[in-house]
C-alpha positions as CSV (number, residue, x, y, z in Angstrom):
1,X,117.6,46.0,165.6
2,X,117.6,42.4,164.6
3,X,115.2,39.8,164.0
4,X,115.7,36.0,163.9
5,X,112.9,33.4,163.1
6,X,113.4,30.4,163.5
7,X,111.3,27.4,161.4
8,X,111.3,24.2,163.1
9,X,109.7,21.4,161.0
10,X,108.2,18.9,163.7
11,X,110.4,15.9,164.7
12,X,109.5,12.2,163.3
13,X,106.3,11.2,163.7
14,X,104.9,7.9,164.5
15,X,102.4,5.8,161.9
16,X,102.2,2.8,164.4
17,X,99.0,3.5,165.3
18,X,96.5,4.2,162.3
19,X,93.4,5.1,164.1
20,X,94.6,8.1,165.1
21,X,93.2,11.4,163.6
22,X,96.2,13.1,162.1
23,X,96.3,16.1,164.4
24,X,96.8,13.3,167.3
25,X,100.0,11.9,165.9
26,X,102.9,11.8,168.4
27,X,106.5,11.4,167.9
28,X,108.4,8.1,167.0
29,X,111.3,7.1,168.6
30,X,113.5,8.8,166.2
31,X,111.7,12.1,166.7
32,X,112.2,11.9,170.4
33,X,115.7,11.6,170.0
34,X,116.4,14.3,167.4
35,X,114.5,17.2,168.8
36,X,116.6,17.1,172.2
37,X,118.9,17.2,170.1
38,X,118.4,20.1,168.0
39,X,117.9,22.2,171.2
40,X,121.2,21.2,172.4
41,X,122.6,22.8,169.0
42,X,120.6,25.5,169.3
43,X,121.5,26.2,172.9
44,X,125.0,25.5,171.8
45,X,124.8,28.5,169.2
46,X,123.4,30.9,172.2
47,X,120.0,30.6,170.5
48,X,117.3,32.2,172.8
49,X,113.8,32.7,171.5
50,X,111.8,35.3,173.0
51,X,108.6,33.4,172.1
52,X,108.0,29.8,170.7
53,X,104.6,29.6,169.2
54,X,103.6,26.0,168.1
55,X,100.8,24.4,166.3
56,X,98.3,22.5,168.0
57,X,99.2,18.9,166.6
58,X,100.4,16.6,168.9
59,X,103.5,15.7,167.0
60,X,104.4,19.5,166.8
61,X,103.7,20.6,170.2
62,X,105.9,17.6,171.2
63,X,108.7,18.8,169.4
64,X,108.6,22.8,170.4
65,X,108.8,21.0,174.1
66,X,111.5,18.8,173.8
67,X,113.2,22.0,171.9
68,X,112.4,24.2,174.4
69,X,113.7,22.3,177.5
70,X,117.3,22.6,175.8
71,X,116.8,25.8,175.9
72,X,115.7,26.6,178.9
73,X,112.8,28.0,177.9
74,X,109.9,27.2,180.1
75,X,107.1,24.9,178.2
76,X,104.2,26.5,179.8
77,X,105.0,29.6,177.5
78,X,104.6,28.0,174.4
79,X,102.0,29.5,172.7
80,X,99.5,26.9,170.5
81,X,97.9,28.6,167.9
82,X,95.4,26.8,165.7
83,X,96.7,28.9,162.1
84,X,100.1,26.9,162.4
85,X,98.0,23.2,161.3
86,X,97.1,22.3,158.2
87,X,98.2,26.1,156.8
88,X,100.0,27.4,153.8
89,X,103.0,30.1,153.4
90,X,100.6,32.8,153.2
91,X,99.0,32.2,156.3
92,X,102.7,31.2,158.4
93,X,103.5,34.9,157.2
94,X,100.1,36.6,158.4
95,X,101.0,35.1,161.8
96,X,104.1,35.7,161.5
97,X,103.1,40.0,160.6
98,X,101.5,39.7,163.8
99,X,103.9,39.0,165.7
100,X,103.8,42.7,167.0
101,X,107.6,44.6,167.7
102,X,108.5,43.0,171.2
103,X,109.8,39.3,170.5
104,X,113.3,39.7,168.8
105,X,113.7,36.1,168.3
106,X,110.6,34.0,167.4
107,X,110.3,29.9,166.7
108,X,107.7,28.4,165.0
109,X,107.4,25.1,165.3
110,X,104.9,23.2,162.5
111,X,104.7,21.1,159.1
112,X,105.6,20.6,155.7
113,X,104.7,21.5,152.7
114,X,104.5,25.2,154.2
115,X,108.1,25.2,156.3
116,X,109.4,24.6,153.3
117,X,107.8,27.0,151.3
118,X,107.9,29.5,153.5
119,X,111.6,29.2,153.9
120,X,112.4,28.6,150.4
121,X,110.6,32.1,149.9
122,X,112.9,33.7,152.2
123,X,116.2,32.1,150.8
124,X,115.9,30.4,147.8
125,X,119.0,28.0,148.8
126,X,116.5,26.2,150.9
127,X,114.5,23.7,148.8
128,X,113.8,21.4,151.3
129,X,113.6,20.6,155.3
130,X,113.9,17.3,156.7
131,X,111.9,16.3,160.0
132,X,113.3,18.0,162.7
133,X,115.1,20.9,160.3
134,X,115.6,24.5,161.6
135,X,115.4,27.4,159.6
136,X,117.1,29.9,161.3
137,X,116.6,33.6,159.5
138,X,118.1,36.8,160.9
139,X,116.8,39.8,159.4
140,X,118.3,43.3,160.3
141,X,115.9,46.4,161.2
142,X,112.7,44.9,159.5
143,X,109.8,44.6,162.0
144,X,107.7,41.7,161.7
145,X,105.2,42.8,160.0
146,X,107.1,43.4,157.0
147,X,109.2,40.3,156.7
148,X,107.8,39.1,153.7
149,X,109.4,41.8,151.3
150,X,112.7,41.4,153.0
151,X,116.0,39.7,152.4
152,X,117.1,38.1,155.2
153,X,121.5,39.0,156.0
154,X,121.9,35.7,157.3
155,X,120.4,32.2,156.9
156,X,121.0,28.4,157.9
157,X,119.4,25.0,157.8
158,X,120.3,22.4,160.2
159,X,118.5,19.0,160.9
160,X,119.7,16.1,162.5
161,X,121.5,14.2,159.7
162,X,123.2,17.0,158.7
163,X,126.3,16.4,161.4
């Protein structure tokens, strides 16, 4: 049975107003352009998550909608979980072993540094991930809980620039 994860680094954010606490963020123009986008090439390449968890920042959350509406996936069912914020590798991967064996294809929509750790520990031809990158990993028999010891058989990176 196969896997795919998919790592979604959130969309553009916006510095325009500096009062905000950092978890309040929202997009900038750019990032509310290029995550529609990304779900339309996700839709395009039949991609169909199972579950999209998100973390609770406002920038993040923004994006996993604007993704998920490409998809067709209803936004309601995003899932907001507080461990995706301000987290490390370590912790994306315990959430990640959690996961359980019914979702077959799982997006996680959150921040850097720990995207790109995470993903460059999972394919080391992934050193870095733009705004708005997706990490798509597709891993064959392994259950969720043990993804961390396990080579992926197939892996991409898109972002928006990248076209």
């Amino acid at each position: 049975m196969k896997r795919t994860l998919l790592l979604v680094r959130h969309a553009k954010s916006s510095w325009d107003e500096r009062a905000l606490s950092d978890r309040d963020r929202p997009l900038a123009a750019r990032g509310k352009r290029d995550a529609p986008l990304m779900g339309e090439r996700l839709a395009r390449d039949g991609v169909k998550p199972d579950l999209i968890l998100s973390s609770p920042a406002c920038r993040a959350l923004s994006t996993a909608r604007l993704i998920a509406a490409a998809l067709d996936y209803q936004a309601g069912n995003i899932l907001v979980n507080d461990r995706l914020y301000a987290c490390d590798a370590t912790t994306l991967l315990e959430v990640i072993a959690g996961l359980g064996n019914e979702p077959k294809c799982v997006m996680i929509v959150g921040h850097n540094p720990e995207f790109t750790e995470l993903a460059h520990q999972l394919s080391r031809g992934i050193t870095r991930m733009p705004t708005c990158a997706v990490a798509q990993f597709t891993f064959d028999g392994a259950p969720w809980s043990a993804i961390a010891g396990v080579k992926p058989v197939s892996v991409s990176l898109d972002y928006p620039k990248k076209e």
